[in-house]
C-alpha positions as CSV (number, residue, x, y, z in Angstrom):
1,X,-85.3,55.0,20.4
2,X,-83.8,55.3,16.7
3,X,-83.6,52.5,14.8
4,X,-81.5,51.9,11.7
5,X,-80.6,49.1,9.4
6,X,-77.3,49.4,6.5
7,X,-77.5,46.7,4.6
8,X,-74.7,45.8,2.1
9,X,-75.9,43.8,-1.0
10,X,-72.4,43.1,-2.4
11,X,-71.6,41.2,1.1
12,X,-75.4,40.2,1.8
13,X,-74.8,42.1,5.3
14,X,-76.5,44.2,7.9
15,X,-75.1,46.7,10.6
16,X,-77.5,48.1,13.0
17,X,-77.5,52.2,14.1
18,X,-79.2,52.3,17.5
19,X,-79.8,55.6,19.2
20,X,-81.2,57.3,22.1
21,X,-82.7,60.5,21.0
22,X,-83.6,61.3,24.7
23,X,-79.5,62.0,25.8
24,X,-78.3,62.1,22.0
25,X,-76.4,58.6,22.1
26,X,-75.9,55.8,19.5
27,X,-74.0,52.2,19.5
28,X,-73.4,50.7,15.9
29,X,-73.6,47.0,15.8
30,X,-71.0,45.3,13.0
31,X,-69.8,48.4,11.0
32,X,-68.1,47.8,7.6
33,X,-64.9,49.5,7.0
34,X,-66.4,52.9,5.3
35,X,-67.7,55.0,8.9
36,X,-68.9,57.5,6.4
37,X,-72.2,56.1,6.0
38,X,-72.9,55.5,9.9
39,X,-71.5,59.4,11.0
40,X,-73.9,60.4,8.6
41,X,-77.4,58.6,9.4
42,X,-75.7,59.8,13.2
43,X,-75.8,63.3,12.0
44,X,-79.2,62.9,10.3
45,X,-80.9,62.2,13.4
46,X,-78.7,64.7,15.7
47,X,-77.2,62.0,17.1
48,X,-73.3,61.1,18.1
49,X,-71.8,57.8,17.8
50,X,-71.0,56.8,21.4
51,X,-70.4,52.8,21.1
52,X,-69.0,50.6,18.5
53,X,-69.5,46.8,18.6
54,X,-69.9,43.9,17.1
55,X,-71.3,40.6,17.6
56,X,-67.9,38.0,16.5
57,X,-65.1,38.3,14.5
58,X,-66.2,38.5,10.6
59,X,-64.8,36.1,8.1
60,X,-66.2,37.8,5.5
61,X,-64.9,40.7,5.0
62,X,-62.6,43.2,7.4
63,X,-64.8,44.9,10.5
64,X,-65.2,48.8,10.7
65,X,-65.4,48.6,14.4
66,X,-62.0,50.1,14.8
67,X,-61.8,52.3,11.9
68,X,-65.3,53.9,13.1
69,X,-64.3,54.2,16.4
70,X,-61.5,55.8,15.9
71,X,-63.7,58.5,13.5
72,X,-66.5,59.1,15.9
73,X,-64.2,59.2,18.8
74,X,-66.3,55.9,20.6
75,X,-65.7,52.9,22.8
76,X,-65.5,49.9,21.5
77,X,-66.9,47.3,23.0
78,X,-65.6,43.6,22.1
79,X,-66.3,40.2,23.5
80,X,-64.1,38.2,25.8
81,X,-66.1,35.0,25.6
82,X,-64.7,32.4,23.6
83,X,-61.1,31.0,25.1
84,X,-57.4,32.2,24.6
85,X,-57.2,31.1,21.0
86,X,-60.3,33.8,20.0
87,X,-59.3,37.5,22.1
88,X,-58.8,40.5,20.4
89,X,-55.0,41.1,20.2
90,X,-56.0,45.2,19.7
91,X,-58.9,45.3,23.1
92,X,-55.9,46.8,25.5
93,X,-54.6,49.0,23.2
94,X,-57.7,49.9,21.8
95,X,-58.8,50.6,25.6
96,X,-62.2,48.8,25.1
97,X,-64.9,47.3,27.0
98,X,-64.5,43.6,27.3
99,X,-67.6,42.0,27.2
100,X,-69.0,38.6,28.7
101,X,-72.2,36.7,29.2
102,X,-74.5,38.7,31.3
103,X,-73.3,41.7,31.1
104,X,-75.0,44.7,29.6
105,X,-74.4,48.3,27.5
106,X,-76.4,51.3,28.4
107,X,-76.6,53.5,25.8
108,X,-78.7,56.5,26.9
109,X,-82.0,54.7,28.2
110,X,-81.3,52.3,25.2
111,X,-80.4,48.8,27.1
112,X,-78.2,45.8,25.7
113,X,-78.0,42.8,27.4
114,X,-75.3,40.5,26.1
115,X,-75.7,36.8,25.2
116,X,-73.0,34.9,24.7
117,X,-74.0,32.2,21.7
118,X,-71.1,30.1,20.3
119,X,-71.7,28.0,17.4
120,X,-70.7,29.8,14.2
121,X,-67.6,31.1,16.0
122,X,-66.4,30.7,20.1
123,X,-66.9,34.1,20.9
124,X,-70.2,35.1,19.2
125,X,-72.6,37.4,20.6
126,X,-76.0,38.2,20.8
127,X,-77.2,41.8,21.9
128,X,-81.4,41.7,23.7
129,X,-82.4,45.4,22.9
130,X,-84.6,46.8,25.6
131,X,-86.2,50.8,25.3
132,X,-86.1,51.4,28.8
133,X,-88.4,54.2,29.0
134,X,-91.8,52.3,27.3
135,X,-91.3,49.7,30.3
136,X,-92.4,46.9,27.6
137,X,-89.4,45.2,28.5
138,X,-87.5,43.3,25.7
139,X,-88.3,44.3,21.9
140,X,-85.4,42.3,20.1
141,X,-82.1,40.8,19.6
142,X,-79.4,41.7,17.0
143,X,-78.3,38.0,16.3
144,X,-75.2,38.3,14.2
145,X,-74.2,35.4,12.6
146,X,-75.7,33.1,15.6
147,X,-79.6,33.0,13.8
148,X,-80.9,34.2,10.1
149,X,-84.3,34.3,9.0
150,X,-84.7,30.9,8.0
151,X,-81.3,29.5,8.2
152,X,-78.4,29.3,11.1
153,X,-74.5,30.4,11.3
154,X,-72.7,27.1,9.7
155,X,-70.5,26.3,12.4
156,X,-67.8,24.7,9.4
157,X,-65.5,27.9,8.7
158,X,-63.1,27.7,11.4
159,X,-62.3,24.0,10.0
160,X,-63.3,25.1,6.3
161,X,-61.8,29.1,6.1
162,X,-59.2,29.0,8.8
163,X,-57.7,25.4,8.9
164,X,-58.6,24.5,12.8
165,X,-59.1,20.6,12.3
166,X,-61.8,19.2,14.3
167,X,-63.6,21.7,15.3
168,X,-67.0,21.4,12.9
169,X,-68.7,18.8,14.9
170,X,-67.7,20.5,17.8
171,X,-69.3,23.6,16.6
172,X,-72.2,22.5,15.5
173,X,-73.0,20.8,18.8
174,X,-72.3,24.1,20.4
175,X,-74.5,25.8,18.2
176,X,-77.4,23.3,19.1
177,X,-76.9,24.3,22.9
178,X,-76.6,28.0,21.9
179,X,-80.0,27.6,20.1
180,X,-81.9,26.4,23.1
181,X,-81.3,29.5,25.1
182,X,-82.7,31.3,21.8
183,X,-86.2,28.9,21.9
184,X,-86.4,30.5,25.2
185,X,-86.7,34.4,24.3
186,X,-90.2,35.6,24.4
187,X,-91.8,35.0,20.7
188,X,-92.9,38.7,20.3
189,X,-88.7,39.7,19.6
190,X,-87.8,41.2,16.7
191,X,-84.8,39.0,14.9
192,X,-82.5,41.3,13.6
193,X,-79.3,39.0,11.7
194,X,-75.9,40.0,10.6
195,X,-76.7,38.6,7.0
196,X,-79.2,37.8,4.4
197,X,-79.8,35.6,1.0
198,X,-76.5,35.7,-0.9
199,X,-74.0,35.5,2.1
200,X,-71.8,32.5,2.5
201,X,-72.1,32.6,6.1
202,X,-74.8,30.1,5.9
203,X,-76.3,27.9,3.4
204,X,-80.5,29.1,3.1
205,X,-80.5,32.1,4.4
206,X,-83.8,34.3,3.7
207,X,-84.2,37.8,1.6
208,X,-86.5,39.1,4.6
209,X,-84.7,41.5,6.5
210,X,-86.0,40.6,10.3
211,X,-88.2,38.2,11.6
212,X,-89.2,37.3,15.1
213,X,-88.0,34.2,17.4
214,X,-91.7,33.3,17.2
215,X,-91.7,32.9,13.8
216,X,-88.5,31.2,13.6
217,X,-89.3,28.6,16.0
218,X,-91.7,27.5,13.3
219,X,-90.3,28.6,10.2
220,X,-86.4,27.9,10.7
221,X,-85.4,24.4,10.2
222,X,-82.1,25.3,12.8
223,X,-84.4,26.7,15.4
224,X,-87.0,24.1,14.8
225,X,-85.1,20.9,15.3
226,X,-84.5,20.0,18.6
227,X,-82.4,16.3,17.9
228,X,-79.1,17.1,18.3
229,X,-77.6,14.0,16.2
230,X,-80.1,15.1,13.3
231,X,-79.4,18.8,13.8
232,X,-75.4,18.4,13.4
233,X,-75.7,16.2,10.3
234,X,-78.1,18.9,8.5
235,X,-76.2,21.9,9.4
236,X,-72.8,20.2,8.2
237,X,-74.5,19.2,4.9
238,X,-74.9,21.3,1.7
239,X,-72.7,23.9,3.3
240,X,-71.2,25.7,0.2
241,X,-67.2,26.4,0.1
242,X,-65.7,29.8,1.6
243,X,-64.3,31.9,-0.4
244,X,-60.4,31.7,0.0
245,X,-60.0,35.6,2.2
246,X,-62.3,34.4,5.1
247,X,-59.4,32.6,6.0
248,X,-57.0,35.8,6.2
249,X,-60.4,38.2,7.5
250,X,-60.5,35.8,10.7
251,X,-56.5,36.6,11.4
252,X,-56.7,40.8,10.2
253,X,-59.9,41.1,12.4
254,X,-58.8,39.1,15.4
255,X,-55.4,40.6,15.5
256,X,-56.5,44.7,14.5
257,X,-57.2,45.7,11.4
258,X,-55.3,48.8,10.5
259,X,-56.9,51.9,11.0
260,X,-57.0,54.3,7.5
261,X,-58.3,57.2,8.6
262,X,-59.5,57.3,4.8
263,X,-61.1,55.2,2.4
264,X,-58.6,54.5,-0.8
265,X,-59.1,55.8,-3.6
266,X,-57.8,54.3,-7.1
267,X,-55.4,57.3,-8.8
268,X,-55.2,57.3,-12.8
269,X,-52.6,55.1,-14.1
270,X,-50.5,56.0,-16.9
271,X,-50.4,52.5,-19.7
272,X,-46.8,52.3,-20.0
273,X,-47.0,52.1,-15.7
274,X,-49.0,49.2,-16.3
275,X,-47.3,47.3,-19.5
276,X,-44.1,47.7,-17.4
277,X,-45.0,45.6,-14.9
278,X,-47.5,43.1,-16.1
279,X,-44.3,40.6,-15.6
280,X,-44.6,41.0,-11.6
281,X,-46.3,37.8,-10.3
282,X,-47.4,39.8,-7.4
283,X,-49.8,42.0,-8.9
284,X,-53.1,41.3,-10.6
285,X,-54.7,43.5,-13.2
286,X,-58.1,42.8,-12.9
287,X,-60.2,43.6,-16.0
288,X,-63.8,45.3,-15.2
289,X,-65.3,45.1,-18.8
290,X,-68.1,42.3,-19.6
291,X,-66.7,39.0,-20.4
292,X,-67.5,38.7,-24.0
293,X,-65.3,41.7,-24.4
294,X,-62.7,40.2,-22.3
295,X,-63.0,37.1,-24.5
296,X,-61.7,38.7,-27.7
297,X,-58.8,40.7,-27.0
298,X,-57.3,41.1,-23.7
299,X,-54.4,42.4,-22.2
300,X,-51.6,39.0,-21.0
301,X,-51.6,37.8,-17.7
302,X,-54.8,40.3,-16.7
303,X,-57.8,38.2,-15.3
304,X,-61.6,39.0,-16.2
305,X,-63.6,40.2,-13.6
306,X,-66.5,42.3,-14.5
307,X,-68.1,44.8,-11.7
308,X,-71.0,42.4,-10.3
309,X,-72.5,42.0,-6.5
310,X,-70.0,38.7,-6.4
311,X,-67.0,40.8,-7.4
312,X,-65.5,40.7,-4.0
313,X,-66.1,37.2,-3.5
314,X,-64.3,36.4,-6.9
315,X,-61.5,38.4,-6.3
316,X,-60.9,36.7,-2.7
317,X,-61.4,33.7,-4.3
318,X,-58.7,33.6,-6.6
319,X,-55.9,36.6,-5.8
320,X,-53.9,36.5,-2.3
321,X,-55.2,39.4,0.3
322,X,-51.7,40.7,0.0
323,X,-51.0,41.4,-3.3
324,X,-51.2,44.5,-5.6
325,X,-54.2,45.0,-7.9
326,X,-54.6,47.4,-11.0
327,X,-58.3,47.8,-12.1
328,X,-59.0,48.4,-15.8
329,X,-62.2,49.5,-17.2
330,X,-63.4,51.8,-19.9
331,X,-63.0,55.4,-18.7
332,X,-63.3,56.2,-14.7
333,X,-66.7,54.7,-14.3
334,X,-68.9,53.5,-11.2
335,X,-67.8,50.3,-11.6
336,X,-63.7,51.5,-9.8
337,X,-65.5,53.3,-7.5
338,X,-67.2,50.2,-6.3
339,X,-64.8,47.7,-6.8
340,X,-62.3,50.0,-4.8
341,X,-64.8,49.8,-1.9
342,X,-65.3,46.1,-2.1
343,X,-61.7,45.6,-2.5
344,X,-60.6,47.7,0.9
345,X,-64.1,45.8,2.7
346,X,-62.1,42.5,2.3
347,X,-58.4,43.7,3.3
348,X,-57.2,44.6,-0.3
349,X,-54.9,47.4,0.6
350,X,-52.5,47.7,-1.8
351,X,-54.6,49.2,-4.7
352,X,-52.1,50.5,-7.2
353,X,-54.6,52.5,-9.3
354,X,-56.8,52.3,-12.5
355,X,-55.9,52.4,-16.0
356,X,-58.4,53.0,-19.3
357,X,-58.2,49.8,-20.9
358,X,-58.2,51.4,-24.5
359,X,-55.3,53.4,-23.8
360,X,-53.5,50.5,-22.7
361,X,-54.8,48.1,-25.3
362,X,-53.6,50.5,-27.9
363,X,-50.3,50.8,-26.2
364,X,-49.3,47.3,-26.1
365,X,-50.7,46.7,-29.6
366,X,-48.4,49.6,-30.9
367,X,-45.7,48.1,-29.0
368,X,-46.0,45.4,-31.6
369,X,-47.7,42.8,-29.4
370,X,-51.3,41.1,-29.9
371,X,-53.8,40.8,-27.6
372,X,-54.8,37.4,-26.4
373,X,-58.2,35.7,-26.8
374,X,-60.4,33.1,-25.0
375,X,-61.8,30.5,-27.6
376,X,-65.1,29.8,-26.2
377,X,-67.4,26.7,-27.4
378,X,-71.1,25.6,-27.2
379,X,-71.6,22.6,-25.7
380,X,-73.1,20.7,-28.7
381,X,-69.6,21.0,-29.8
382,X,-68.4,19.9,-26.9
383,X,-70.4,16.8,-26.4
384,X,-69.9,16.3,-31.0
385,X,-65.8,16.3,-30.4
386,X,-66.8,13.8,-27.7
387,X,-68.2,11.2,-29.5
388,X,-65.3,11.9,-32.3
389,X,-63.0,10.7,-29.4
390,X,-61.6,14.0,-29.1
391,X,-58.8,14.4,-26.3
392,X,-59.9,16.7,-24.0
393,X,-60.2,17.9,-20.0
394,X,-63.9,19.2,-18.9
395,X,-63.3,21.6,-15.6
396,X,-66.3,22.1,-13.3
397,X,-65.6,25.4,-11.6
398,X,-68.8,25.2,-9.8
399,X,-69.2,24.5,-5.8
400,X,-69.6,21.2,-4.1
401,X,-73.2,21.3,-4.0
402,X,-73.6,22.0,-7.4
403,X,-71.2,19.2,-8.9
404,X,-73.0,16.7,-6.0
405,X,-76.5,17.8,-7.7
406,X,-75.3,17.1,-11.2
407,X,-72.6,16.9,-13.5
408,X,-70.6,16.1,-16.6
409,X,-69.9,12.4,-16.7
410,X,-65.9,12.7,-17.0
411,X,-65.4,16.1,-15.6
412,X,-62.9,17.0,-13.4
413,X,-64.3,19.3,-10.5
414,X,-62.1,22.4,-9.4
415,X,-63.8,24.8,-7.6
416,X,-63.2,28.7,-8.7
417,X,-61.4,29.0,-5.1
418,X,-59.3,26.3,-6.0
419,X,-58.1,26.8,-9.2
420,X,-55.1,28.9,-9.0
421,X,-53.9,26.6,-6.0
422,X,-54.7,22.7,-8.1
423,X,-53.5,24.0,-11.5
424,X,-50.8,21.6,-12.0
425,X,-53.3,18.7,-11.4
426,X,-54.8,19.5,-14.8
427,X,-54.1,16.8,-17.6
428,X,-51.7,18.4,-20.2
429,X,-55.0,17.8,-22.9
430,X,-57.0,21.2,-24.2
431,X,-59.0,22.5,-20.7
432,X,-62.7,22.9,-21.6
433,X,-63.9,25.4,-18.5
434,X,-67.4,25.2,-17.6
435,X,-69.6,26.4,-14.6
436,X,-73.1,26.7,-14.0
437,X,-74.3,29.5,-16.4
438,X,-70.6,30.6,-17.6
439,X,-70.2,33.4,-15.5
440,X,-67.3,31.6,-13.1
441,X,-65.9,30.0,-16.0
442,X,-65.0,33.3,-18.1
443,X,-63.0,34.3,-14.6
444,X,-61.7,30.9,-14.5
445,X,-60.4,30.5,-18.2
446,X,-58.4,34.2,-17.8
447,X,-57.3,32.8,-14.5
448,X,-56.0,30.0,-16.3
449,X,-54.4,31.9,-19.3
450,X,-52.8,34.2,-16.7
451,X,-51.6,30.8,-15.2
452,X,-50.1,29.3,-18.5
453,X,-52.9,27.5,-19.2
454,X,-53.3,29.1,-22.8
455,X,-55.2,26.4,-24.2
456,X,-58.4,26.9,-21.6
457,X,-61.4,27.2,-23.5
458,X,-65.2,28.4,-21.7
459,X,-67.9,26.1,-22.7
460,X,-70.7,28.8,-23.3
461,X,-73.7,28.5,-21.1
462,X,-72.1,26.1,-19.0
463,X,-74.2,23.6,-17.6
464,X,-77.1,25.0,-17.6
465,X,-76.8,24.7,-21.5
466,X,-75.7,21.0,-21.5
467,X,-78.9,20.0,-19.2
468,X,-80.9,22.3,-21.6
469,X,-79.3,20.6,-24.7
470,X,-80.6,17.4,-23.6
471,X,-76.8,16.1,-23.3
472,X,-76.1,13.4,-20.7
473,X,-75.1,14.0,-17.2
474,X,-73.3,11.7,-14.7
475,X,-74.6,8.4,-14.3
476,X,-76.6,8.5,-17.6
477,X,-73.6,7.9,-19.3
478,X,-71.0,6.4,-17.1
């Protein structure tokens, strides 16, 4: 048996290659969108992709399992479980293998037995990995999104992401159930998850790649707690917001996402392309350079986004899956490359190109326009024009959990997500933008300026640098 693990750091996410070197076979569990990567550990190993599947329909970002499929010339094989509302609209057409509770893949003398383990979503599945030929019987389980190391799927997002009311409670006491039949897997199983620390797919998930259901009986508060009524108020709590997209991954994945037959690839653009249609509502130029650069001279109505592991999650966040983007950056660096791949991973398909941002910051300043600027302020001189009686509007960009932990008395909360969406709520008095260390803000306050919002100024350091500064929170001085 061959036994491979991809693992994503922007996305915090693991696919699984599983071979059979004995007949030459291999099954990928929960591709991305790029087959590239999998046709070539394949080819590595002298292996051919045979079968394609995943374990539920992603959220967070757009499955590969059609796209590699359609490369490798594979099945796919998709789950059935789940009701009506939660089939894949592409299985026929696709001609795949629809799989339910029970039933089981053969992939050479590699064996997958199929668990069906609802919670996080309706359909979820969980794959029991056997290597027939050392007659040890079960070695592990690929668990998806169903059980992390340390942490559980939150069984929120189809309320949260997609809008189905009702359903969290519901989920969560599904997941409870689906976590029994997990208890009762030998201990000695490898744990192989769909995620790890970073993902928003659940709320503590651990850095350690596997585990084994022996270990997380003890060590994973989800496995571990066998109350239901105390398990479905912890796994509801703390459970930080979805980015915006998971909402529009859950419809492109459930109803096919489009095969490219290539990943995209950003062409030059030339700077009077770009200054000619920075009036379009409908497409975003998203700037790549570090913030501080941003900051004092940018191109109007462009948003700062600097090339970071959270890049995709950002740019969900805050720009509808359907629009146009033009990326901007200092030459034709790694950092378009990437952001080009992270783009088309969450169903960003309409990538107009690249431009050098000194070419077209040169352009529009010989045009005889200025560049704009985000003011920024520390937050002594925040808390100073305060107590001066100042008129002003503090924004907390951060998450829920963040604002519930601690906050500035008098803030108003808007959550990055949010922003573009709750604009008009802001007071008409100067917006002061802060988030935890002021990396979210400096997105926020270009978001804002591209908004109209002109007078948003980033409080530097965010609040990080107010708690260090000694200034008080809420409740100390409310």
């Amino acid at each position: 048996m061959f036994f491979h693990e991809l693992y994503d750091r922007a996305l915090a996410q693991a696919s699984y290659v599983i071979g059979c070197q004995a007949t030459g076979e291999a099954i990928v569990i929960d591709p991305l969108r790029d087959p590239a990567p999998y046709l070539e550990v394949a080819r590595a190993e002298g292996l051919r992709i045979t079968h394609v599947t995943e374990t539920h329909i992603h959220a967070d970002f757009v499955s590969g399992a059609r796209e590699l499929s359609a490369a490798a010339g594979a099945r796919l094989y998709l789950s059935a479980e789940g009701g009506p509302d939660w089939q894949y609209a592409f299985a026929t057409q696709d001609e795949a293998v629809l799989l339910h509770d029970g039933d089981r893949i053969m992939v050479g003398n590699i064996q997958l037995d199929v668990l069906h383990t609802p919670g996080h979503t309706p359909e979820h599945l969980s794959f029991v990995v056997t290597d027939r030929p050392r007659g040890a019987g079960p070695m592990g389980i690929l668990t998806g999104d169903f059980v992390f190391v340390g942490d559980v799927g939150r069984p929120d997002l189809l309320e949260r992401a997609a809008g189905l009311s009702d359903t969290m409670e519901a989920g969560a006491r599904t997941l409870f159930r689906s976590l029994a039949r997990f208890r009762a897997l030998p201990d000695h199983l490898q744990v192989w998850p769909g995620h790890g620390a970073g993902s928003a797919c659940g709320k503590a998930l651990g850095a350690v790649p596997s585990s084994t259901v022996g270990y997380e009986k003890r060590s994973n508060w989800g496995v571990a707690e066998t109350d239901e009524a105390r398990f479905v108020a912890a796994v509801l709590e703390g459970q930080p917001e979805p980015p915006r997209y998971f909402a529009s991954m859950k419809r492109i994945n459930r109803d096919g996402p489009p095969v490219l037959g290539q990943m995209p690839v950003a062409r030059r653009l030339a700077a009077a392309d770009v200054l000619a249609n920075l009036s379009t509502r409908s497409r975003w130029v998203l700037d790549l350079r570090p913030a501080r650069q941003f900051a004092d001279g940018f191109l109007v109505s462009s948003v700062s986004l600097p090339y970071s592991k959270s890049f995709s999650t950002w740019a969900g966040s805050i720009i509808p899956v359907a629009d146009e983007v033009v990326l901007m950056s200092d030459g034709e660096d790694d950092a378009i490359r990437w952001a080009v791949r992270d783009l088309s991973r969450i169903g960003f398909d309409r990538i107009v190109g690249w431009v050098d941002a000194s070419e077209v910051l040169h352009a529009w300043r010989e045009a005889g326009h200025v560049l704009q600027t985000v003011p920024q302020i520390s937050v002594t001189d925040v808390a100073s024009q305060r107590a001066d009686g100042t008129t002003m509007t503090i924004v907390d960009v951060r998450g829920r959990t963040e604002w519930d932990a601690g906050h500035i008395g008098g803030a108003v909360h808007v959550p990055l997500g949010d922003l573009r969406q709750r604009v008009n709520e802001l007071a008409a008095a100067p917006l002061l933008v802060h988030c935890q260390s002021g990396v979210r803000s400096a997105v926020a306050t270009s978001l804002l300026h591209r908004l109209g919002r002109t007078d948003a100024v980033n409080i530097v350091g965010g609040f990080a640098a107010w708690s260090a500064a000694g200034l008080p929170k809420a409740g100390q001085d409310e």
